[in-house]
C-alpha positions as CSV (number, residue, x, y, z in Angstrom):
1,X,-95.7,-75.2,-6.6
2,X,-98.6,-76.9,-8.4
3,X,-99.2,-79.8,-10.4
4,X,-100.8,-78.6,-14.1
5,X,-102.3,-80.8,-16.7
6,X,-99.7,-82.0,-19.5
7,X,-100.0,-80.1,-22.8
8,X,-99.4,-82.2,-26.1
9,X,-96.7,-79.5,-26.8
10,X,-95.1,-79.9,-24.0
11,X,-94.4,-83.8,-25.7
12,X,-93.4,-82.1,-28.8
13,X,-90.6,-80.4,-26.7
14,X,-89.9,-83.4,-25.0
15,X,-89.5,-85.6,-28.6
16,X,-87.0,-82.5,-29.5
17,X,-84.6,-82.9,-26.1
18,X,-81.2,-84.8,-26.7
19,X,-82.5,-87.9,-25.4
20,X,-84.4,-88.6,-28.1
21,X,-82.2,-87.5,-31.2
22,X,-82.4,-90.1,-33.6
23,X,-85.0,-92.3,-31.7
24,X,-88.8,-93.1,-33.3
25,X,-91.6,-90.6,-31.8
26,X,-93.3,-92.9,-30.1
27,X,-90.8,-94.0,-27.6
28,X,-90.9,-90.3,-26.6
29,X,-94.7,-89.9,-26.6
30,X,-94.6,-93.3,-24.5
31,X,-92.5,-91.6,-22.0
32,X,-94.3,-88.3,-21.9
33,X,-97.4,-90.5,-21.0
34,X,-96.0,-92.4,-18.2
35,X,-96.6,-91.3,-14.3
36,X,-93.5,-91.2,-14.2
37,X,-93.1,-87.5,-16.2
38,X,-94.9,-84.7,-14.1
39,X,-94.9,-81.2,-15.2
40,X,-95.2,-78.9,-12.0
41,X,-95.9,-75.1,-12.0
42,X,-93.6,-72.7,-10.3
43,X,-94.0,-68.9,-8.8
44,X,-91.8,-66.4,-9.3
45,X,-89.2,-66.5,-6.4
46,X,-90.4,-69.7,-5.8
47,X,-87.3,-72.8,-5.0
48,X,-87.4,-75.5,-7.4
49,X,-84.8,-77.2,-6.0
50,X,-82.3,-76.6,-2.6
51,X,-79.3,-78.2,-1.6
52,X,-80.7,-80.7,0.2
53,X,-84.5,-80.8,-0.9
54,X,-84.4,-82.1,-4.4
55,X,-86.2,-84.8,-6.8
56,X,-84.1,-87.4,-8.7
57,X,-85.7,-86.5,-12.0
58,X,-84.0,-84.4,-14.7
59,X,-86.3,-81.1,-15.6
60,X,-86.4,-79.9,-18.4
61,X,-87.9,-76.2,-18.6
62,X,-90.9,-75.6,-20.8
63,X,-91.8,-72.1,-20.3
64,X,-90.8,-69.4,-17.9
65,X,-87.4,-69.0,-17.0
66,X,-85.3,-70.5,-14.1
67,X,-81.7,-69.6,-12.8
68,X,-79.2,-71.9,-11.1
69,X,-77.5,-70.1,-7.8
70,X,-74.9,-71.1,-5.7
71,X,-77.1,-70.5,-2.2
72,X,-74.1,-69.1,-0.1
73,X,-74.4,-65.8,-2.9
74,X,-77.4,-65.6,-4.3
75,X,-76.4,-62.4,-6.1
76,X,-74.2,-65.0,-8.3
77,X,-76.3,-66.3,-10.8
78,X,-74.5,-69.5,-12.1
79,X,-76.8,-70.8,-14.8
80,X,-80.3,-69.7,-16.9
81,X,-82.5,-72.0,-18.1
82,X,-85.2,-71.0,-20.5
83,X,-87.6,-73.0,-22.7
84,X,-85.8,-76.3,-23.5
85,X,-82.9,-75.4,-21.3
86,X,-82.3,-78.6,-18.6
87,X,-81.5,-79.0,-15.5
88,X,-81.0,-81.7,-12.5
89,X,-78.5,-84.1,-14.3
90,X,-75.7,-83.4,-11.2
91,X,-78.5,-85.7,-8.8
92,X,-78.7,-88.7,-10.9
93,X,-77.3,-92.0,-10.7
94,X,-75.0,-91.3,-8.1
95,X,-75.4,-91.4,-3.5
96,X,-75.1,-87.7,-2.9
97,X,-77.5,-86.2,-0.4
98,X,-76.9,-82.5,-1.5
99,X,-77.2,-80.6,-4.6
100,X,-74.7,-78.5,-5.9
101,X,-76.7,-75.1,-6.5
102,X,-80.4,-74.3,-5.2
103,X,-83.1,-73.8,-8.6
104,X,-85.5,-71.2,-8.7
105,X,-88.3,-69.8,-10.5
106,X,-87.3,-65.9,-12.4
107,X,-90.9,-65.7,-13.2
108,X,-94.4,-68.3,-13.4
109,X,-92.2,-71.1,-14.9
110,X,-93.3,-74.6,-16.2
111,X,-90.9,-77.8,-15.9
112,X,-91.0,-81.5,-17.2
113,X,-89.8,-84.0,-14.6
114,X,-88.5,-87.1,-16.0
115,X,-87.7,-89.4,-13.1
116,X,-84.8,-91.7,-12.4
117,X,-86.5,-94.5,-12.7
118,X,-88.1,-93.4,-16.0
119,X,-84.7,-93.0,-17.4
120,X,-83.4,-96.4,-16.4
121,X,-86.7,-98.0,-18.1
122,X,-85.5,-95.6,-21.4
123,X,-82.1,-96.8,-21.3
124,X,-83.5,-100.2,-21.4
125,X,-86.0,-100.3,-24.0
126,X,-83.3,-98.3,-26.3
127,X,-79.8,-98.3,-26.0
128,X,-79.6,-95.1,-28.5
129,X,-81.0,-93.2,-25.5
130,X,-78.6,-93.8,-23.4
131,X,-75.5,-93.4,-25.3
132,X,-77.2,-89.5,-26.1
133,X,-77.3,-89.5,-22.4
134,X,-73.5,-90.2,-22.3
135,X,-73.1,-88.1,-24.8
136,X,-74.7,-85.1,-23.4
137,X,-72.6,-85.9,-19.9
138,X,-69.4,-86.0,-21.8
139,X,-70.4,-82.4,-23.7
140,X,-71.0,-81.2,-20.3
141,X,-67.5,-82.1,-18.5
142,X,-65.8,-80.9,-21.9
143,X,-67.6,-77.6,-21.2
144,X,-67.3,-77.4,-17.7
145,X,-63.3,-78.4,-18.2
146,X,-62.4,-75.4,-20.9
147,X,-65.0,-73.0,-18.2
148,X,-62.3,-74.1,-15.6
149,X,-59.2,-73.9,-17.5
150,X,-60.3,-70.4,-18.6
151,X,-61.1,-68.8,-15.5
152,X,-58.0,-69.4,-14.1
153,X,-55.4,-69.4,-16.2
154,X,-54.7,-67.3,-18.7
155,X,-54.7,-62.9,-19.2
156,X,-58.0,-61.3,-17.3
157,X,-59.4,-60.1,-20.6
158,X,-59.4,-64.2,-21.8
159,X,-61.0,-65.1,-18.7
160,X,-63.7,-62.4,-19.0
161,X,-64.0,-62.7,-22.6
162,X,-64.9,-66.5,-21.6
163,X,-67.3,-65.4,-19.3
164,X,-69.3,-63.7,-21.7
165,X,-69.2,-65.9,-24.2
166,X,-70.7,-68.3,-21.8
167,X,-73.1,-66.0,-20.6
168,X,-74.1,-65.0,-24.3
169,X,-74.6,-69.3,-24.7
170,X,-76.9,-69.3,-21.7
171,X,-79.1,-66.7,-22.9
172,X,-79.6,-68.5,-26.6
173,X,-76.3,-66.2,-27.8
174,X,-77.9,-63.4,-27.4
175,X,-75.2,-60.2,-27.8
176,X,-76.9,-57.7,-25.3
177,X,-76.1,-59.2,-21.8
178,X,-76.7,-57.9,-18.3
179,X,-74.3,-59.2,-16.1
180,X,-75.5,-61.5,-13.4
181,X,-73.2,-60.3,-10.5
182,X,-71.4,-57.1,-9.4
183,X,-68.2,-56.2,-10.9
184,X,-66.6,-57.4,-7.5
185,X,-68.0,-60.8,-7.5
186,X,-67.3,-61.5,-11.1
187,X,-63.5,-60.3,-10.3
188,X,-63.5,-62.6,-7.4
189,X,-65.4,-65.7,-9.8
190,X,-62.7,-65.1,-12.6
191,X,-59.8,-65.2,-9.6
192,X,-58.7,-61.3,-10.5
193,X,-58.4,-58.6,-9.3
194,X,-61.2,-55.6,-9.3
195,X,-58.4,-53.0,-11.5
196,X,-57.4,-56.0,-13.4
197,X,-61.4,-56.6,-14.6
198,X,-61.7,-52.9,-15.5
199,X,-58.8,-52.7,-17.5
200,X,-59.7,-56.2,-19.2
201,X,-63.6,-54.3,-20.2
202,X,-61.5,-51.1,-21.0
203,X,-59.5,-53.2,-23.5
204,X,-62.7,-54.9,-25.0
205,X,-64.2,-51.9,-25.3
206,X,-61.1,-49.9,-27.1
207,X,-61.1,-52.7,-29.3
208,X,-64.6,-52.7,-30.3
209,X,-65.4,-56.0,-29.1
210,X,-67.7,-54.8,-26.7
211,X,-69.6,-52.0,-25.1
212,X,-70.5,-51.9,-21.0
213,X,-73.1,-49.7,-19.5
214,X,-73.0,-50.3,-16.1
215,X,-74.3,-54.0,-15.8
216,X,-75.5,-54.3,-19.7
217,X,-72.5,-55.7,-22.1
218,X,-73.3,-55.5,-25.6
219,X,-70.9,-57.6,-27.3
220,X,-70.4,-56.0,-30.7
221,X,-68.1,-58.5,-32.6
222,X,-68.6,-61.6,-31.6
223,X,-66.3,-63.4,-33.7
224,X,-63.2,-62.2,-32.4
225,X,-64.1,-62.6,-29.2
226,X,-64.2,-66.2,-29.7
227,X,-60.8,-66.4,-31.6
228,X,-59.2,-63.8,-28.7
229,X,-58.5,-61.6,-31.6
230,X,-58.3,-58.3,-29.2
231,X,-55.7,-56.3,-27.1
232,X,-55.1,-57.8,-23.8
233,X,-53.0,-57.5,-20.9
């Protein structure tokens, strides 16, 4: 982990991030300026953040890619971040001591760090700010809600046809996926059984709707994945 120079287009990226939809450049060039927004340089492998050795800053990734892992499976990759993707909003404003997943560095990766306290001095100077804060919290637990209901309720080829659909979000919808677990954990993250998650591919894959080689998933029709529009169980 290093400290490296702030890039002008690394602002520019900044200026683009929720927070400042709608809101003059400035204010966003201002905050890109302050001490209080470091960029840091990260090795492949390398922990960006652990469960209990985190900053209070939200990150925002500017090159590179990192992945979000829950630290008691580290073969269960839980989110990807690539350039613009953001991370660290689960240690903010609240007392917690721990963090839930451990951040690390894929490859050489770049990250913003917009502290705490920087953020309180945004929501203060512009109220627009905050409410795209609130905003983006209340997109989140609407996500995180429907991730929930999905995975464990429903027929196995729903719940895995959610998963991919989520996975295809987290890698900018791209439709050629490689799955970031073995079939046996992602049986036991979708609360199935092993036979029940080959059958649910095997119907996705008689339908069409996607092809599986070994980890890769391409997902061929994407459209009636999202509208369940397949066989099931």
């Amino acid at each position: 982990m290093k400290f490296v120079k702030k890039q002008n287009k690394y602002g520019q990226l900044l200026a683009q991030s929720f927070l400042f939809n709608g809101i003059e450049q400035d204010l966003a060039q201002d905050a890109f300026q302050s001490s209080e927004c470091s960029c840091m340089e990260y090795e492949a492998g390398e922990k960006i953040y652990t469960r209990s050795n985190y900053r209070k800053s939200l990150g925002i990734v500017f090159s590179g890619v990192v992945k979000a892992m829950k630290p008691e499976n580290e073969n269960l990759v839980m989110n990807t971040f690539y350039s613009g993707g953001i991370f660290g909003v689960a240690c903010l404003f609240n007392n917690s001591r721990r963090y839930v997943s451990e951040i690390t560095a894929v490859k050489r990766s770049r990250v913003l760090f917009l502290s705490q306290q920087l953020l309180q001095d945004l929501f203060e100077k512009n109220t627009k700010i905050a409410e795209n804060y609130i905003s983006y919290l209340s997109d989140r637990i609407c996500f995180l809600n429907s991730r929930i209901d999905n995975f464990t309720g429903g027929t196995a080829v729903c719940r895995l046809a959610t998963f991919l659909l989520s996975l295809s979000a987290q890698h900018e919808y791209s439709l050629v996926l490689e799955l970031p677990c073995t079939l046996t954990q992602l049986s036991n993250t979708l609360n199935i059984g092993r036979a029940s998650l080959y059958r649910a591919f095997d119907d996705l894959s008689s339908a069409g709707v996607v092809t599986r080689e070994g980890k890769k998933v391409t997902i061929n029709q994407i459209e009636r994945l999202r509208t369940g529009q397949f066989d099931g169980e």
